[in-house]
C-alpha positions in Angstrom: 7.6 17.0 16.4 10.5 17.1 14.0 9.9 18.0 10.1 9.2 14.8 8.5 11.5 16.1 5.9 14.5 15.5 8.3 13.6 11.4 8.3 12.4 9.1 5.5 11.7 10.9 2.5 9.2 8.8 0.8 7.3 11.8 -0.8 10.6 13.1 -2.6 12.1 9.0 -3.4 8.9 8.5 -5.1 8.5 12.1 -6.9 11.7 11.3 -8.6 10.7 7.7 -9.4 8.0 8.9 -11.4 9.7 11.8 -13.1 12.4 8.8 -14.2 10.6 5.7 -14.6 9.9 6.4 -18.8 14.2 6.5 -18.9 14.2 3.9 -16.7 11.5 1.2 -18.2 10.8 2.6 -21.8 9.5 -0.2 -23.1 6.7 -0.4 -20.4 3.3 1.4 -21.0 2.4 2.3 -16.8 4.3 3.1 -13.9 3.9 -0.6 -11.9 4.3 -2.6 -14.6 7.7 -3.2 -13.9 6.2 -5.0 -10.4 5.7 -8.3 -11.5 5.9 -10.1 -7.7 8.7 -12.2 -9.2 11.3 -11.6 -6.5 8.4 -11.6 -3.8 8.3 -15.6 -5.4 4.3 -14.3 -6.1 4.3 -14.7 -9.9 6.4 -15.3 -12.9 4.7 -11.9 -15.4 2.4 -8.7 -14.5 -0.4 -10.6 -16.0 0.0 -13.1 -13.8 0.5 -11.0 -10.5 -2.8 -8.9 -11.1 -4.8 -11.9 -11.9 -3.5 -13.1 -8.3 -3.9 -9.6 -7.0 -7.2 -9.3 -8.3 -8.5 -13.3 -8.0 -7.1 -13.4 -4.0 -7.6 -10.1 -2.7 -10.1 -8.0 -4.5 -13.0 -10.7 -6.2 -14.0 -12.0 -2.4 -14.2 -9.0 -0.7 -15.0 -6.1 -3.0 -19.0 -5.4 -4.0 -19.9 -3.3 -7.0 -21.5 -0.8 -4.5 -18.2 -0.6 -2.8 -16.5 3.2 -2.4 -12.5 1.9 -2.3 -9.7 4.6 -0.5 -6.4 3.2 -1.9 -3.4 4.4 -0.1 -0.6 4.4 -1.8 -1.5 4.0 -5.3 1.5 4.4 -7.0 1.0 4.5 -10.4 -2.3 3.0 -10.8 -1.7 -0.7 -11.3 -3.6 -1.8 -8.6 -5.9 1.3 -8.9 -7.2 0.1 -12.1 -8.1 -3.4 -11.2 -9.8 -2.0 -7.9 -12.0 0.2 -10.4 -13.0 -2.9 -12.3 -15.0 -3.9 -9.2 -16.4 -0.9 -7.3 -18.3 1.6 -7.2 -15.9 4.8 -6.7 -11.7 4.8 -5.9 -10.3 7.2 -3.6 -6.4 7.5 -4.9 -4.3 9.0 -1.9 -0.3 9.0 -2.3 2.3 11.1 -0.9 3.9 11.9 -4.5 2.1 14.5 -6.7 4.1 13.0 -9.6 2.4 9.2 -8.8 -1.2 10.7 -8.3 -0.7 12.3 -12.1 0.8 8.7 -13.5 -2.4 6.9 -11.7 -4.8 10.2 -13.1 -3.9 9.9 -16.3 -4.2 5.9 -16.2 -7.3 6.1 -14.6 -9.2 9.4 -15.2 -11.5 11.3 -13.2 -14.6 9.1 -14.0 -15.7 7.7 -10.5 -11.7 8.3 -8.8 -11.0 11.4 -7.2 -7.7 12.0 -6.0 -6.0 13.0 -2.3 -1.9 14.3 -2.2 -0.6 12.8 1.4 1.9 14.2 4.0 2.7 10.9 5.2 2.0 11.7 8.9 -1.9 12.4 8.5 -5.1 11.3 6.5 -7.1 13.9 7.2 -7.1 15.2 4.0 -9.8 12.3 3.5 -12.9 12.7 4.4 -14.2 10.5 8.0 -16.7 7.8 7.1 -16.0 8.2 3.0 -15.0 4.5 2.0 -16.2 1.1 2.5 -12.9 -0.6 1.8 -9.3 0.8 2.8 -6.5 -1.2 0.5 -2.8 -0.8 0.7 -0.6 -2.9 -1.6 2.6 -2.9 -2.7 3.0 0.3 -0.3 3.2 -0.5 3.3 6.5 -2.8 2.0 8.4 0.4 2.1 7.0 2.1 5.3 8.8 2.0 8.7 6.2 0.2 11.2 6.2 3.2 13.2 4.3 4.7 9.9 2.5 1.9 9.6 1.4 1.9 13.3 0.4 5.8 12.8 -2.0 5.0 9.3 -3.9 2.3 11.1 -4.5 4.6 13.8 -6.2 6.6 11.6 -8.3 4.6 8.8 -10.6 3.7 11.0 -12.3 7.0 10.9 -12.2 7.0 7.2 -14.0 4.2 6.9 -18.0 3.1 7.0 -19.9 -0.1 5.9 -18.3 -2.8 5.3 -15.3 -1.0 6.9 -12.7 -4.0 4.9 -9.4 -3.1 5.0 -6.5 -5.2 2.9 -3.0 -4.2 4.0 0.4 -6.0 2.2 3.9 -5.3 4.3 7.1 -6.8 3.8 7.9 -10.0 6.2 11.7 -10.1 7.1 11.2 -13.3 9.0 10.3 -15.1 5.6 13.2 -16.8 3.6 12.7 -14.3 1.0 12.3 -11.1 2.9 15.8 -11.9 4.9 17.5 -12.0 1.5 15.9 -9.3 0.9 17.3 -7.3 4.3 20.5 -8.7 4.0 20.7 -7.0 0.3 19.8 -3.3 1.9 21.3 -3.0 5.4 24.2 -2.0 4.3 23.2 0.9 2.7 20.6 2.1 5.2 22.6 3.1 9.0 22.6 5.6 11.2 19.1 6.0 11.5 18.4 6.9 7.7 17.3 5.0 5.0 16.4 5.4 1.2 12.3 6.0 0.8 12.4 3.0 -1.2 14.0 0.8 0.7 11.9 -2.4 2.6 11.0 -1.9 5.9 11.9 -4.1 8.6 8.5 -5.1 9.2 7.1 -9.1 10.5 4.0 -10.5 10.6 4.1 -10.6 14.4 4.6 -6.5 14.7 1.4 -6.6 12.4 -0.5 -8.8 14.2 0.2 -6.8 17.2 -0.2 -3.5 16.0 -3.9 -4.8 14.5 -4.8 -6.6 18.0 -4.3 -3.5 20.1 -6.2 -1.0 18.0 -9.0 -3.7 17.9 -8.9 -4.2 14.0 -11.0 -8.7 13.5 -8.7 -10.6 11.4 -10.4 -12.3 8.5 -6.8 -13.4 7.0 -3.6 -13.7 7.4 -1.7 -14.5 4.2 1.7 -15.6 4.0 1.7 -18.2 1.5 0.2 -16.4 -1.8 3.5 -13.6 -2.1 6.3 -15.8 0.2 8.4 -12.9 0.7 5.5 -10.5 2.6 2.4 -10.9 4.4 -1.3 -9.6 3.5 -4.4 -8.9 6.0 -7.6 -8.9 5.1 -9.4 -7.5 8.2 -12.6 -5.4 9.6 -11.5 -2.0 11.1 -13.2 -1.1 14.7 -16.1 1.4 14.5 -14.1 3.5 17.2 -10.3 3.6 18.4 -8.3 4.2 21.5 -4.8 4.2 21.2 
């Protein structure tokens, strides 16, 4: 298998988001602040988007006694809301310089943290969580890396075994403005870490059908531009 290095580099693009975002936003307190689901046509200010966050996707489905895994927790935006309502967070994130944002955000009082390769989740322990979420995360992901995490959480997960994933939706009117801004810039095979991925809600729909994952929503309507799942993963997997 070739170096991951030699593709996507999402743990680097991210890295040197964090290390720039206080030039880049000074007037903003957290990293993810500056996510306000405007251009997703979700919400109008960051209060707004994590009331929406928290009142669609988190409120119904997440129980005090609940042990969360968040992939992908940027700088803790979404981290923080998650630890209003359960029990114990599990960060995990490719970038060393997001899991320090989110850590010092969030502390160490009932989250623990795990530093990603992008290719595996072992690092996590099997049967640790209750609830797998993904937001604002899988929007940047190729679906071949998508394909390859849901191949995976299963085994992380126990319980409940809830998972909410968000992706990006080219097929909506808002996520082919949104292609038509970037294609440009990402050919021959390589594109920038941050860039959307060409991701629908059909590819999702398939890649959750064949690894057996029950749809409990799909969710086109509450942020236009993308798609969000709430589903139950399958106690065992064959790919």
């Amino acid at each position: 298998m070739e170096n991951a290095k030699e593709g996507i580099d999402y743990e680097g693009t991210w890295d040197a988001y964090a290390t720039a975002w206080h030039n880049i936003h000074p007037g903003l307190e957290h990293i993810g602040d500056e996510w306000i689901g405007q251009r997703a046509g979700a919400a109008q200010s960051l209060e707004e988007y994590e009331a929406l966050i928290k009142e669609r996707f988190i409120q119904p489905y997440l129980r005090p006694e609940h042990v969360v895994l968040e992939i992908g927790v940027g700088g803790g935006k979404t981290g923080a809301l998650l630890l209003d309502r359960c029990r114990q967070l599990i960060c995990a994130d490719i970038s060393s310089k997001m899991l320090e944002a989110t850590q010092s955000r969030l502390g160490s009082d009932r989250v623990s943290y795990v530093k990603l390769d992008g290719l595996s989740l072992n690092p996590i322990e099997p049967g640790s969580a209750d609830v797998c979420f993904c937001y604002d995360t899988m929007v940047h992901l190729e679906p071949r890396d998508i394909f390859n995490y849901l191949t995976q959480i299963p085994a992380l997960l126990r319980g409940d075994r809830l998972c909410i994933f968000h992706h990006s939706n080219v097929l909506s009117d808002l996520g082919w403005q949104k292609f038509l801004g970037e294609w440009q810039v990402n050919l021959m095979g390589k594109r920038h870490g941050s860039a959307f991925s060409v991701m629908t809600d059909n590819i999702m729909e398939k890649f959750l059908s064949h690894l057996n994952y029950r749809i409990i929503l799909k969710d086109t309507t509450t942020v236009p531009r993308d798609c969000v799942w709430v589903c139950q993963a399958p106690e065992s997997l064959q790919t």
